[in-house]
C-alpha positions in Angstrom: -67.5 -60.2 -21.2 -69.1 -56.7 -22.4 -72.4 -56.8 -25.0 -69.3 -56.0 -28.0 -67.8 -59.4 -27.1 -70.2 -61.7 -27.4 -71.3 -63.3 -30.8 -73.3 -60.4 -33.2 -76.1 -63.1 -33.6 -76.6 -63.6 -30.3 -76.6 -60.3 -28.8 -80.5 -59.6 -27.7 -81.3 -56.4 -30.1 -79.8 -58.5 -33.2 -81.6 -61.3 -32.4 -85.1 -60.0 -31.7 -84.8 -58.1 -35.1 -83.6 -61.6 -36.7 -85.7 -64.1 -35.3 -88.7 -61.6 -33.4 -89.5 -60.9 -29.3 -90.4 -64.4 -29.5 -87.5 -66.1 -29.2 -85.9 -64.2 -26.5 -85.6 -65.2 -22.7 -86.5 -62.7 -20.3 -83.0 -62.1 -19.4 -82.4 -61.2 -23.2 -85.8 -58.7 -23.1 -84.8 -56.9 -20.0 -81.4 -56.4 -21.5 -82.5 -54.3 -24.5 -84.3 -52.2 -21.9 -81.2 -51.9 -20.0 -79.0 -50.8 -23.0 -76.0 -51.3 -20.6 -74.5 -53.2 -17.9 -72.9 -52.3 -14.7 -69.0 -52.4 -13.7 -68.0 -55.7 -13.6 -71.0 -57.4 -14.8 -72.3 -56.9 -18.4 -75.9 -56.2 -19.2 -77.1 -60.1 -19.9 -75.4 -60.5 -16.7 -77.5 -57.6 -14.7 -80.7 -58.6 -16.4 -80.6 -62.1 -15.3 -79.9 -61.0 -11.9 -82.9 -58.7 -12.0 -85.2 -61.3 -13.6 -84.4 -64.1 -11.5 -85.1 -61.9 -8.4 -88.9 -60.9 -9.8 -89.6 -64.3 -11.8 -92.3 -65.1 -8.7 -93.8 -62.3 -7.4 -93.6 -59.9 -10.7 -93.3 -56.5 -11.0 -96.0 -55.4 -8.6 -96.0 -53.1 -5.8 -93.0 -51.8 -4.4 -90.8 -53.4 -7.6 -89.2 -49.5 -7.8 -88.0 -49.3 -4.3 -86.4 -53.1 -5.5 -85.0 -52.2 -8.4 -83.3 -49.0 -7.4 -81.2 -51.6 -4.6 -79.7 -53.1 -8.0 -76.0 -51.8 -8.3 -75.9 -49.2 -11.3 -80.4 -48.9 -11.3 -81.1 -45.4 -10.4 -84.4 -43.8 -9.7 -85.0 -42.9 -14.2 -84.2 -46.5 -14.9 -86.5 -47.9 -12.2 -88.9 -45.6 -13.5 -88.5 -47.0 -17.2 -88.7 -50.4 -16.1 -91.8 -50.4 -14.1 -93.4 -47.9 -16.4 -92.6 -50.5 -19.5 -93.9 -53.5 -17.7 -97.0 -51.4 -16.3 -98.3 -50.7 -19.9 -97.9 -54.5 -21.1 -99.9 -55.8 -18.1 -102.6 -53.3 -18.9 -102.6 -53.8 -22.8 -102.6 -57.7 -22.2 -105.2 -57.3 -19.5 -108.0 -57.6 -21.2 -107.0 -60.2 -24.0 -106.5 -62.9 -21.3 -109.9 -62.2 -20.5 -111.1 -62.0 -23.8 -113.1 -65.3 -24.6 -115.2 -65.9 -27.5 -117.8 -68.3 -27.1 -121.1 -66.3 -28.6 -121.4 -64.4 -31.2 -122.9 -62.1 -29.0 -119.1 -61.4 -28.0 -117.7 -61.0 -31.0 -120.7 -58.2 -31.8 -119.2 -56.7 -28.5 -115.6 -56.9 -29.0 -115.7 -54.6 -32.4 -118.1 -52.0 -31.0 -115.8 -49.5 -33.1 -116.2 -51.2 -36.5 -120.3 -51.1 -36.3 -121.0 -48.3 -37.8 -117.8 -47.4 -40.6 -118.6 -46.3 -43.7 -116.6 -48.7 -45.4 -116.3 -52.7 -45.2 -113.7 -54.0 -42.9 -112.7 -57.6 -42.4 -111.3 -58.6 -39.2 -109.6 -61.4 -38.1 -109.9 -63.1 -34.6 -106.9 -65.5 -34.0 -107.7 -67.8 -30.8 -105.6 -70.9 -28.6 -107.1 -73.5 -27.7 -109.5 -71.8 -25.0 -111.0 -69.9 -27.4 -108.8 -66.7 -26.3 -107.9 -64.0 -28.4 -104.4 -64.4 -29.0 -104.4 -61.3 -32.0 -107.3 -59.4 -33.8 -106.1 -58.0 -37.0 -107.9 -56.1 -39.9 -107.5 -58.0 -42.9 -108.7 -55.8 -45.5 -110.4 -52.6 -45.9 -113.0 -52.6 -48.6 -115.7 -50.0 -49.9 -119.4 -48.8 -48.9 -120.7 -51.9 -50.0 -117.6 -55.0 -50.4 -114.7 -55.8 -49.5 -111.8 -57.7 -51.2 -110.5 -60.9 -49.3 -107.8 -63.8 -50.0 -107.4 -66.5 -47.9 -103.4 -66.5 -48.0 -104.1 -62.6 -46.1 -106.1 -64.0 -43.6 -104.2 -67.2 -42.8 -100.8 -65.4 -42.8 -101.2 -64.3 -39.1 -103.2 -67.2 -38.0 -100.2 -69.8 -39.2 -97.8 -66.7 -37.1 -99.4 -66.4 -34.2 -99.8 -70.8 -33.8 -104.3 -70.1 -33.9 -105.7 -72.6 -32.7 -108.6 -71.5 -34.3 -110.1 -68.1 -35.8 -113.7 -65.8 -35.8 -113.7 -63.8 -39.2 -115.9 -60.9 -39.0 -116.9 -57.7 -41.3 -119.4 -54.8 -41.1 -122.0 -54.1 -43.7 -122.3 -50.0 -43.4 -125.9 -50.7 -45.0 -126.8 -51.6 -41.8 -128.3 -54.8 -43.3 -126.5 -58.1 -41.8 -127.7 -60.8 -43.9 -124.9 -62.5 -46.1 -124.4 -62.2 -49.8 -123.6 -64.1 -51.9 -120.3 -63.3 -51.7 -120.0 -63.3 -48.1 -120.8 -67.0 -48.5 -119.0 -67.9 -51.4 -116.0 -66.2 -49.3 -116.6 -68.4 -45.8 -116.5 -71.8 -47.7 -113.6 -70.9 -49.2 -111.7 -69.9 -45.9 -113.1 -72.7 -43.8 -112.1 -75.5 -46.7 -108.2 -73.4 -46.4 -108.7 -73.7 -42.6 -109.6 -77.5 -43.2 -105.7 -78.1 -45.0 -104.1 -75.9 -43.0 -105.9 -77.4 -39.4 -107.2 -74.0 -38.4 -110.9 -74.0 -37.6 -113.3 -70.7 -38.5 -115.7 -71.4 -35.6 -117.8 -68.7 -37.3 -117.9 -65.4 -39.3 -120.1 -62.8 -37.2 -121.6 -59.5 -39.9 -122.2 -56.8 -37.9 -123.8 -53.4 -38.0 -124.5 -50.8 -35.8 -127.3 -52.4 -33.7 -127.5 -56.3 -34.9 -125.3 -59.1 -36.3 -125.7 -62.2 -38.2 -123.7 -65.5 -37.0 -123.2 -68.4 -40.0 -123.0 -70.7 -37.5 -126.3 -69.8 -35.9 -127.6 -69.5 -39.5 -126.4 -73.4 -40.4 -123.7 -72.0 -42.5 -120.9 -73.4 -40.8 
C-alpha cells in the first residue's frame, strides 16, 4: 500500500497540519522526511523500519554509515537525515538543561532583552521540574509600558500542558522597581493562573545590569 492509498486523514503530512507534530509517531515524523518509500515497501513502511532500528542508541555516531545500508537511503538522504536530527538535538540541548529556580536565572536566560528600547513581556512556560518547556514574547510595548491580557499569556501555557510559568519584562529606564501597573498586572495573572491551575512562580523586571523578583519582594 503506497502513501495515495492510505486514508487522506491519516497520511503523516495531513495529519501534522490537522492535529500538529504532536500527535505523530516517530514512524509518521521520519516519513515526511522521507517523502517517499522504496520498491515494495511504502514510506510508513521504510520509516518504521529505520526508527525501530535507532529507537535505543539514537542518531549518534556512525548513524550515516547505518542509514545509507537501508535499501533505497543514499548518501544525500543520509545526509538530510542526520543533518535534521543534529540541529534538533542542539536546539533542544540547552532547554533540558534550562531550570529556573532563582531569579537570578531568569535575569540570565534573557540577557538579550536587558537593554531594548522598548518594553517586552516574556513568557516562561515550565513542567513540573521547573524546565522550560517554551519562552515566548507576549507583547511588545513602548519606551516606557507595555500592553498585556491574560488570555495572550495563558494561550501557550494551556498549549504547551505548563505546569507552571515565570513572566518577565524589561524596563528600558533601567529602573526595576514595579509600577503600579506592573502590580495591578501580576495579581491579575496569578488569580487567572489560580482558575486555570497554572502557577506564576514569579515575575522577574529586568534591566541591563539588575532585576527585581515579586516573589523576593513579598509580592507573590
Amino acid at each position: 500500500m503506497t502513501v495515495k492509498e492510505i486514508e487522506r486523514v491519516d497520511r503523516p503530512r495531513e495529519k501534522l497540519a490537522k492535529y500538529g507534530p504532536e500527535k505523530l509517531s516517530e514512524s509518521e515524523l521520519l516519513a515526511i522526511l522521507l517523502r517517499s518509500g522504496v520498491k515494495g515497501k511504502n514510506v510508513l513502511e521504510l520509516s518504521k523500519e529505520i526508527t525501530d532500528k535507532f529507537r535505543e542508541r539514537g542518531f549518534e555516531y556512525g548513524a550515516f554509515a547505518e542509514l545509507k545500508k537501508f535499501y533505497g537511503i543514499g548518501e544525500a538522504k543520509a545526509c538530510e537525515l542526520v543533518a535534521c536530527f543534529e540541529l534538533g538535538k542542539r536546539y533542544l540541548k540547552d532547554k533540558k538543561n534550562s531550570i529556573y529556580l532563582k531569579p537570578k536565572d531568569v535575569f540570565a536566560e534573557l540577557r538579550e532583552f536587558r537593554d531594548l528600547k522598548k518594553e517586552h513581556f516574556i513568557a516562561l512556560y515550565l513542567d513540573t521540574k521547573n524546565q522550560e518547556i517554551k519562552k515566548q514574547v507576549v507583547s511588545i510595548g513602548t519606551l516606557n509600558f507595555s500592553v498585556v491580557h491574560p488570555r495572550e499569556v495563558f494561550e501557550e501555557a494551556v498549549k504547551n500542558l505548563a505546569a507552571s510559568m515565570i513572566i518577565s519584562h524589561n524596563h528600558p529606564s533601567g529602573f526595576v522597581e514595579p509600577s503600579e501597573e506592573d502590580i495591578k498586572l501580576t495579581k491579575r495573572l496569578v488569580e487567572a493562573g489560580k482558575i486555570l491551575g497554572i502557577e506564576i512562580l514569579d515575575h522577574v523586571i529586568i534591566s541591563k545590569d539588575k532585576y527585581f523578583s515579586f516573589k523576593e519582594n513579598g509580592l507573590i
